[in-house]
C-alpha positions, -999 to 999 in steps of 0.1 A, spaced: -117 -121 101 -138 -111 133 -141 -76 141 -136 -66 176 -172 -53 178 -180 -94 174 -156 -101 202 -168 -77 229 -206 -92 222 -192 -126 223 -176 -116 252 -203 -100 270 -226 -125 258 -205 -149 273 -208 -131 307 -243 -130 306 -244 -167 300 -226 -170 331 -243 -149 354 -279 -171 342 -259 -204 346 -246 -197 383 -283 -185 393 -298 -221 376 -271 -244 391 -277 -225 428 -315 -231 421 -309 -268 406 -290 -276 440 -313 -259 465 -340 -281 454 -320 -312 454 -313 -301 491 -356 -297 495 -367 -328 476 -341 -351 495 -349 -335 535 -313 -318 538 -318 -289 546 -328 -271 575 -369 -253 578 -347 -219 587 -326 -220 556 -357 -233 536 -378 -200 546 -346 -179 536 -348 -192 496 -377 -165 488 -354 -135 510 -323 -147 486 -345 -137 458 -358 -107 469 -322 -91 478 -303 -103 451 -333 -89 431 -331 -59 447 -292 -59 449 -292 -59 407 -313 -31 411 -295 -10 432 -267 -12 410 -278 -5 381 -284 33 398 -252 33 416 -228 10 397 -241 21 359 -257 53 363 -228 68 389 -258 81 413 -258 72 446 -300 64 465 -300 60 502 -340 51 503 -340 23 473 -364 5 497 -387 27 495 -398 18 460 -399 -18 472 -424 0 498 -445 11 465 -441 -23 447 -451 -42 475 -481 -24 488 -495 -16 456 -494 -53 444 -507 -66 478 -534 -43 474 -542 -55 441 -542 -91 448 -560 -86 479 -586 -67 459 -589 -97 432 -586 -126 452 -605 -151 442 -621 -131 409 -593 -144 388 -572 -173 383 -539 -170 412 -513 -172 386 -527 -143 367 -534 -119 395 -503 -128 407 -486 -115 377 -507 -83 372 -494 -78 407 -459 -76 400 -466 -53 367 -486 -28 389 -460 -26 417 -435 -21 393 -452 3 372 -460 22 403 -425 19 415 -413 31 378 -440 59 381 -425 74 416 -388 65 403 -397 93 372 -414 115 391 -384 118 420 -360 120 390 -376 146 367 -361 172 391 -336 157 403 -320 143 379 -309 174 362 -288 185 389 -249 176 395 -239 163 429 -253 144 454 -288 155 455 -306 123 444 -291 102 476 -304 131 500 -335 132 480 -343 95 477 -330 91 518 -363 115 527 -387 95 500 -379 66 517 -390 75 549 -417 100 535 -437 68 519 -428 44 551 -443 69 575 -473 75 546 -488 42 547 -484 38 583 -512 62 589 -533 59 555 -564 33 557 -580 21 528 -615 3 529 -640 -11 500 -679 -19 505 -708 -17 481 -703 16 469 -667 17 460 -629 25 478 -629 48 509 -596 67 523 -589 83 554 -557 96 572 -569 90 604 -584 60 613 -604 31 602 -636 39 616 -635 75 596 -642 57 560 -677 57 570 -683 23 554 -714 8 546 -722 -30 566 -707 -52 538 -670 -27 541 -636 -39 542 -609 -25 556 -578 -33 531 -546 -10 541 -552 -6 579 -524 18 587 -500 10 608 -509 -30 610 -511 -27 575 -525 -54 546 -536 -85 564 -543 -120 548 -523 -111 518 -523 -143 492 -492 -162 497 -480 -169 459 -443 -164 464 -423 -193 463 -384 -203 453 -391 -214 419 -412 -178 411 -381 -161 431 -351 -175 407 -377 -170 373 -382 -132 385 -339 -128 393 -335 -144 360 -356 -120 345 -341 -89 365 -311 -101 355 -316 -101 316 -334 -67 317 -298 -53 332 -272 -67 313 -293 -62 284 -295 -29 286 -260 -23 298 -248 -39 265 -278 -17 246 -270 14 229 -292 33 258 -270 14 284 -238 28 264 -252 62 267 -256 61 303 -223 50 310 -210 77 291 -227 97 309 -214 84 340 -175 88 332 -174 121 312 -209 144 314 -194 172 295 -179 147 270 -209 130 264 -235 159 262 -207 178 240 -219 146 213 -253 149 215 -267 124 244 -297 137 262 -285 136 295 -317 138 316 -335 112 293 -309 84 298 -305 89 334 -342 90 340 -346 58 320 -323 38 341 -332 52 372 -369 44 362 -359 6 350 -340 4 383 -369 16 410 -396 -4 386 -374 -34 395 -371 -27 436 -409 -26 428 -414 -64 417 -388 -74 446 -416 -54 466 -444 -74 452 -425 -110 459 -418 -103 494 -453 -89 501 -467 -119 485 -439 -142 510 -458 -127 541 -492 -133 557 -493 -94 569 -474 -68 556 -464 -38 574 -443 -8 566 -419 -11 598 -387 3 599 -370 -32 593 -389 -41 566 -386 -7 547 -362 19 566 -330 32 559 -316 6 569 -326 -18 545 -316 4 520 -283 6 532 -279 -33 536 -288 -36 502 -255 -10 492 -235 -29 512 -245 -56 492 -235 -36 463 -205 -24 474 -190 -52 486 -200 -80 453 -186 -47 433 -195 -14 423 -211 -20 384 -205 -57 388 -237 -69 385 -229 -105 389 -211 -97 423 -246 -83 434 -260 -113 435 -237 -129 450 -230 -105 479 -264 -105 484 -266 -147 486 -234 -145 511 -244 -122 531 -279 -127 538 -271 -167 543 -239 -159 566 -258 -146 596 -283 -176 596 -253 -200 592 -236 -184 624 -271 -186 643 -256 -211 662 -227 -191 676 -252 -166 692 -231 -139 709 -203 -141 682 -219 -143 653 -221 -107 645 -186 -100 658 -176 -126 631 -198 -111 604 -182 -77 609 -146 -93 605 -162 -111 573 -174 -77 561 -141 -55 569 -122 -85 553 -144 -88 521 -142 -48 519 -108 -49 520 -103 -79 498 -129 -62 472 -114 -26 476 -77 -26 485 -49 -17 456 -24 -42 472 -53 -69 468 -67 -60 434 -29 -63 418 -29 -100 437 -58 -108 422 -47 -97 389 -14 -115 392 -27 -147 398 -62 -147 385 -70 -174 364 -74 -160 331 -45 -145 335 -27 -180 343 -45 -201 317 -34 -171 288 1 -176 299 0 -212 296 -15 -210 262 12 -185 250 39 -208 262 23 -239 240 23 -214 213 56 -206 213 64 -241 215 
């Protein structure tokens, strides 16, 4: 007889399964569309971005959705992730093979990532409330306003920093100038491609719903519903929250480190980093579902795709997106529409139909 502890892994093995096929068939069919001309050079640049938000979407979650903490400034550990693997690979450019600085790239932006993630939550952490979404809002624009003004420079003699401008690192002749303030990393290797995108989503992917269905990922759900409950039975609160939180910024890191690695310059502008790019990644949260980690990535794919799709409209495009967005919110969110789509879901349907065969 199968115990029910064999059915819920089936089960959320099952999931899983899904969530890695829809991501390969998506992938399978956007290069059909490359290889055979049909598709357009704007949607073609927008492959690598899919990645990177849906990445960073899975991320996001796994803070707000699993952990029950809310961050307002996730893109500012992208920030980390990205600098600090650009800065690597322009560094070791062309003193080790592409594919290899490439991936100690995206392990140093998301250990750096990890490393600020742990540090913000040591304190933090602890605390009830809302603190780590007003604390995380001022990180994000601490560390965006940070690199615009820091200059980095190498020459004979080793690394130079100054806070002020390029011409204080005192540089020898044969100097550098890597991180350049405001104008930021220049001439960064472009290694980021579709293919590397999907492989690093898969891989996001099976980091999060592994540990969801892990012991640790029990924990922090536990955590999440009932904190008294679950520190009455033993769990260390602070270490489980800090572990996710850490897994979750070291993942905004390597999301950093793809889309640095997608650009010729990178810059720490206010579009690329600012609050507001952390709040378009909630929405994308909120609106594929709260904990759902499989509607991240698809909010993320919808609504980064939509606007491009709508180009064409010009004045009405975002007036259309906004209905798309109160619709989908409302659709996601509403009690009337989650008992529709209860009613007439499709498992629900195909259960009936078996019972009624049964019967028979």
């Amino acid at each position: 007889m199968i115990s029910m502890k064999n059915l819920k892994l089936d089960k959320n093995l099952k999931s899983s399964l899904i969530t890695y096929g829809m991501v390969i068939v998506f992938y399978i069919v956007m290069q059909a569309l490359v290889m055979t001309g049909n598709i357009s050079s704007l949607m073609k640049g927008l492959l690598v971005p899919l990645c990177i938000y849906s990445i960073m979407a899975v991320s996001l979650n796994l803070t707000v959705g699993i952990l029950g903490e809310l961050s307002l400034g996730h893109a500012g550990f992208m920030c980390i992730g990205a600098f600090a693997g650009a800065f690597f690979s322009k560094c070791m450019n062309g003193a080790m093979p592409d594919l290899l600085r490439f991936v100690c790239a995206i392990l140093i932006g998301a250990a750096m990532a990890a490393l600020f993630g742990f540090l913000i939550g040591i304190p933090v952490l602890r605390l009830k409330g809302d603190y780590l979404a007003i604390v995380t809002l001022g990180f994000g624009e601490i560390i965006k306003n940070l690199v615009n003004v820091f200059y980095v420079g190498r020459d004979s003699e080793g690394f130079h920093f100054s806070m002020k401008d390029a011409m204080s690192l005192n540089m020898l002749e044969d100097g550098e100038v890597i991180i350049k303030g405001a104008q930021g990393i220049t001439k960064t290797p472009q290694d980021s491609n579709f293919t590397i995108g999907v492989i690093l989503l898969l891989l996001a992917l099976f980091i999060v719903l592994n540990f969801i269905n892990s012991r640790s990922g029990r924990a922090v759900m536990a955590i999440r519903d009932n904190r008294i409950a679950a520190e009455s039975v033993g769990i260390n609160i602070t270490k489980y929250k800090l572990m996710a939180f850490s897994i979750s910024a070291a993942l905004a890191g390597v999301a950093g480190v793809l889309y640095a690695h997608n650009l010729t310059t990178l810059t720490a502008l206010p579009k690329n980093f600012g609050y507001n790019q952390s709040i378009m990644i909630l929405i994308f949260v909120v609106l594929g579902g709260i904990g759902n980690i499989r509607g991240s990535v698809i909010g993320a794919v919808v609504l980064t795709l939509l606007p491009e799709m709508m180009r064409s409209l010009q004045d009405y495009r975002m007036l259309i997106y906004a209905v798309v967005l109160i619709g989908v919110m409302l659709f996601t969110w509403a009690p009337k529409a989650k008992e529709f789509r209860e009613r007439y879901s499709l498992k629900r349907i195909l259960g009936a139909k078996l019972s009624k065969k049964g019967d028979k």
